[in-house]
N, C-alpha and C positions, 0 to 999 in steps of 0.2 A: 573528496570534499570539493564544495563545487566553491568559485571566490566570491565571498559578498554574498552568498544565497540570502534566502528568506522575503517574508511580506515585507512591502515599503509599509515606513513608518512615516507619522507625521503629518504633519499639514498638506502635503502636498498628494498624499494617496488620496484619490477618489473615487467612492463609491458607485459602481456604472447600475443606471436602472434596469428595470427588467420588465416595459410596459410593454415593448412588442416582441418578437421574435429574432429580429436582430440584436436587439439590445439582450437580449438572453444569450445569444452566441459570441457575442462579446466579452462579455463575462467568462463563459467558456471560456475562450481561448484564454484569458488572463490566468485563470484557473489552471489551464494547460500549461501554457510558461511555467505557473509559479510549482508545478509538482513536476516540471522536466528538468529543474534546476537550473532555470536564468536569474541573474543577480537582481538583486532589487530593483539598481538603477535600470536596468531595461525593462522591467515588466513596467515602472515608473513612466519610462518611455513612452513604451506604446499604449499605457495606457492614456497617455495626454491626447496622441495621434487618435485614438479609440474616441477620446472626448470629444475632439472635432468634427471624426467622420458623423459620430451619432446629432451633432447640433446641425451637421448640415445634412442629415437621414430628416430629421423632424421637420426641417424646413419645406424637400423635398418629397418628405409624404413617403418616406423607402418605410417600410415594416420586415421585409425579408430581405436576407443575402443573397438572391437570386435577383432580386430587382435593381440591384449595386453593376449596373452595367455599364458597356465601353462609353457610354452617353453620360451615365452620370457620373462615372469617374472624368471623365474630361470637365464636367461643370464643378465636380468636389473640389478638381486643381483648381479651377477660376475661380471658384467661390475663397479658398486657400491663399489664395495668393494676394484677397482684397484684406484677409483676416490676421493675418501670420505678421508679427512684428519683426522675427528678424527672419534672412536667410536660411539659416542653421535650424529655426524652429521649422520652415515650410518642408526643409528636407526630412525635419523628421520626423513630420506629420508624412509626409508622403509615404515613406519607407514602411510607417508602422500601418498605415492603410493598404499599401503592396501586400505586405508578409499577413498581414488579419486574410485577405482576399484569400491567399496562394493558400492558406490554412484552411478555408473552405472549402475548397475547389476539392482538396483531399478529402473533404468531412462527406462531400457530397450535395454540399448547398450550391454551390454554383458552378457552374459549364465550363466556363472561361475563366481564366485570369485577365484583367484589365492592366497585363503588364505595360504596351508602350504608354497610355493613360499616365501611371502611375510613376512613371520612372522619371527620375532625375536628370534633368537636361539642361545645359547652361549654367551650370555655376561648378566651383571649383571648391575644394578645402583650401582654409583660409592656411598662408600659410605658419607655420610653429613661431612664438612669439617668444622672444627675452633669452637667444640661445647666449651662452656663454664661453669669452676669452675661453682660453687654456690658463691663462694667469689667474682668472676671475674664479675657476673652478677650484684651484689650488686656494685662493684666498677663505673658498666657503670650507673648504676641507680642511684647513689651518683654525677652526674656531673652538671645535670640540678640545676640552682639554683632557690630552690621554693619560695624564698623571692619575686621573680618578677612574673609576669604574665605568661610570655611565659615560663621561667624555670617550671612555675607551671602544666602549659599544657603538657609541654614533659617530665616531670617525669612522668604523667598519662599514656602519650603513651607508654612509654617507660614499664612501668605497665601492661598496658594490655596486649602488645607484649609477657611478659614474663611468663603473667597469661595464655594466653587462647594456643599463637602459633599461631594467624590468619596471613593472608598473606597482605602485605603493601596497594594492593589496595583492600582487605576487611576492613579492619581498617579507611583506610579511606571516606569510603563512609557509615560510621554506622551514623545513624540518634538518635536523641537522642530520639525516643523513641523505640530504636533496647536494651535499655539496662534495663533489666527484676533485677529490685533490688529485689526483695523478694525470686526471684529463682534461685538469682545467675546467672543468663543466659544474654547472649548478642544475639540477629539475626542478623546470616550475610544472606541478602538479593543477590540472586546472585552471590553466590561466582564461583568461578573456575568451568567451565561448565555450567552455570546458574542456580544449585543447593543452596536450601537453606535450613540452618541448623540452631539450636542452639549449642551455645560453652559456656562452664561452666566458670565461670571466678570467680576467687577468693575473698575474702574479703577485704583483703588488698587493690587489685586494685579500688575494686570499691569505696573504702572511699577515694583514691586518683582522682576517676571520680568525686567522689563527691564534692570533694574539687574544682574541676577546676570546675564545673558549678557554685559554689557556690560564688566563687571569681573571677572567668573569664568571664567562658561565660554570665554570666548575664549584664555582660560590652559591651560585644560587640554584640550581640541579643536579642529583645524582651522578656522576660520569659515567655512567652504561645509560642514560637520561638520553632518548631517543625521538623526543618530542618537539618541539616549537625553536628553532633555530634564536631568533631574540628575545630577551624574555626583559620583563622589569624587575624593580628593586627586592619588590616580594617575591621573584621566581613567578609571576602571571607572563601570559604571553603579551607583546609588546607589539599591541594592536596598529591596525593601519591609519587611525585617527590620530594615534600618539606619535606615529614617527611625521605623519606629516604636519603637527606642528612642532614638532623637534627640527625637523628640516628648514618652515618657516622661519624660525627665529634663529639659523646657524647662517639663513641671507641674509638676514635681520642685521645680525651683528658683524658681517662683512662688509657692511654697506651696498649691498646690492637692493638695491629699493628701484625694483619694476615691475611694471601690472604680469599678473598672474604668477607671480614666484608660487613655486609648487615641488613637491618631487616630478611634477612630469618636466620641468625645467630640464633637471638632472638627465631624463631619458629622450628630450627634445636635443641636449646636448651632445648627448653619449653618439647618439644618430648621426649627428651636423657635422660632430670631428668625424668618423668615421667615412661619412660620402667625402670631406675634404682631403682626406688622404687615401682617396682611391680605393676606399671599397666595393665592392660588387653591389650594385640595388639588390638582387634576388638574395645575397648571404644578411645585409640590413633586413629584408623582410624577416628570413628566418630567425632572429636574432631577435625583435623585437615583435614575434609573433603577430603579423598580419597577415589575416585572411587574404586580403587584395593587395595584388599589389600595388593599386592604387593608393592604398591607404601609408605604403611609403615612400611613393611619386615625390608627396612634399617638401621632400628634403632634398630634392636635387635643384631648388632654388640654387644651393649652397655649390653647386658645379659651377656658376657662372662666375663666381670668386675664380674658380681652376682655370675656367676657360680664358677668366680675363687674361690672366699670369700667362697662359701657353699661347693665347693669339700675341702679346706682346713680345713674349719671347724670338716665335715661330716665322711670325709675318715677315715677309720678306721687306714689305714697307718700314713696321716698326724698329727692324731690323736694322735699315739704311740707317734710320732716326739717333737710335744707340753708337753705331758707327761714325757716324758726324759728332756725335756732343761729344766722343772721346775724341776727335779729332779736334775740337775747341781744348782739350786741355793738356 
């Protein structure tokens, strides 16, 4: 089961015309995505990128994927970059224009990939906003009240989130036998790109899993009930829009009031302390399922916190510094 599959819904899907031949292959490929199992939000994606490259095809007079060359990919980025309101959107118009190309090239429509054209050059990811204390996280995790059922279940959640770092709709699609007690491991089936992994998850949390199957779930499912790991009041599964405003409103009422509270909070967190106490980049990537390792570079902002502590420590200057002020008392 792939995460989030299916058609985007809503306002923001849009219908791609089909007046020329490129504009027909376009559609294809969205087509392609949405029957190889890419979640919404990506076909979502690239379908906006899709939107752009075809307003600036019309402009340009392109009708076929073949005439999408190193020439006019270099004017699609200039034209992009007069058009594009924020950074994050130009990147990911560019991206979804790369990958529509590279999809061609396999179809048969065009010769080349207009890869250096297309790639991403000069900017950075922004880096992760609103990490949180080690106090601070204890504070959201203190909100749930586990005298009841449902407080019981979302201190768990709220546990895991902060154990492993998994993302809202990994977490909520963990089946209760995705959770490996003996080796500490939970399986996310599917996660992000329909890659599956195991994630280490701590002691703590899983005595607090334990607690909710022990007094919860056995309430509201079968106990040979082999199905959807969290569930709601009626026994439904306990969707990824639900816990993320359960999550919401447990910063809510800790007082953590800053832009972007989210559960990716939780897995921006779970990341920040672990680089801060010397873990391995390459075991964060695995742990937090990144394709690149680029995409966990991020968090090594949070090394210079280390570094500052070990150059003052270390230096020989700072050194003398500490030597003298104990010498004043």
């Amino acid at each position: 089961m792939k995460v989030n599959p299916g058609r985007p819904r809503g306002p923001r899907a849009w219908q791609i015309p089909s007046r020329t031949v490129l504009q027909q292959w376009c559609a294809r490929w969205i087509e392609w995505l949405r029957v190889n199992g890419f979640s919404g939000n990506t076909v979502l994606n690239r379908q906006a990128a899709l939107r752009r490259l075809i307003e600036y095809a019309d402009i340009a007079g392109l009708t076929e994927p073949s005439e999408f060359d190193s020439a006019h990919a270099m004017s699609f980025r200039r034209w992009l970059m007069g058009h594009s309101q924020a950074e994050s959107a130009f990147c990911q118009y560019l991206v979804g224009a790369r990958l529509f190309c590279r999809w061609c090239v396999r179809q048969g429509l065009m010769t080349t990939e207009p890869v250096e054209e297309l790639r991403i050059r000069g900017f950075r990811k922004p880096l992760p906003q609103g990490i949180l204390r080690v106090d601070e996280v204890e504070q959201v995790l203190a909100v749930p009240d586990v005298q009841t059922s449902l407080g019981l279940r979302d201190r768990a959640i709220l546990e895991v989130f902060y154990s492993t770092g998994i993302r809202r709709a990994e977490l909520s699609h963990l089946r209760t036998v995705d959770v490996h007690w003996e080796r500490g491991l939970i399986f996310i089936r599917q996660g992000k790109g329909g890659r599956d992994r195991y994630v280490p998850i701590g002691q703590r949390a899983l005595a607090w899993v334990r607690a909710y199957l022990d007094r919860v779930r056995v309430h509201l499912a079968p106990v040979d009930d082999q199905s959807w790991l969290w569930l709601g009041v009626r026994g439904e599964v306990y969707s990824d829009i639900t816990v993320g405003k359960m999550v919401k409103a447990c910063f809510q009422k800790a007082g953590i009031d800053r832009k972007g509270v989210s559960c990716h909070m939780m897995r921006h967190t779970c990341a920040t302390l672990l680089m801060e106490n010397g873990a391995d980049l390459r075991a964060v990537q695995e742990i937090l399922g990144h394709r690149s390792l680029e995409s966990t570079q991020v968090y090594t902002h949070v090394s210079q916190v280390r570094a500052k502590e070990v150059h003052t420590r270390c230096h020989p200057a700072e050194r003398q510094i500490l030597v003298e002020a104990k010498g004043l008392h």
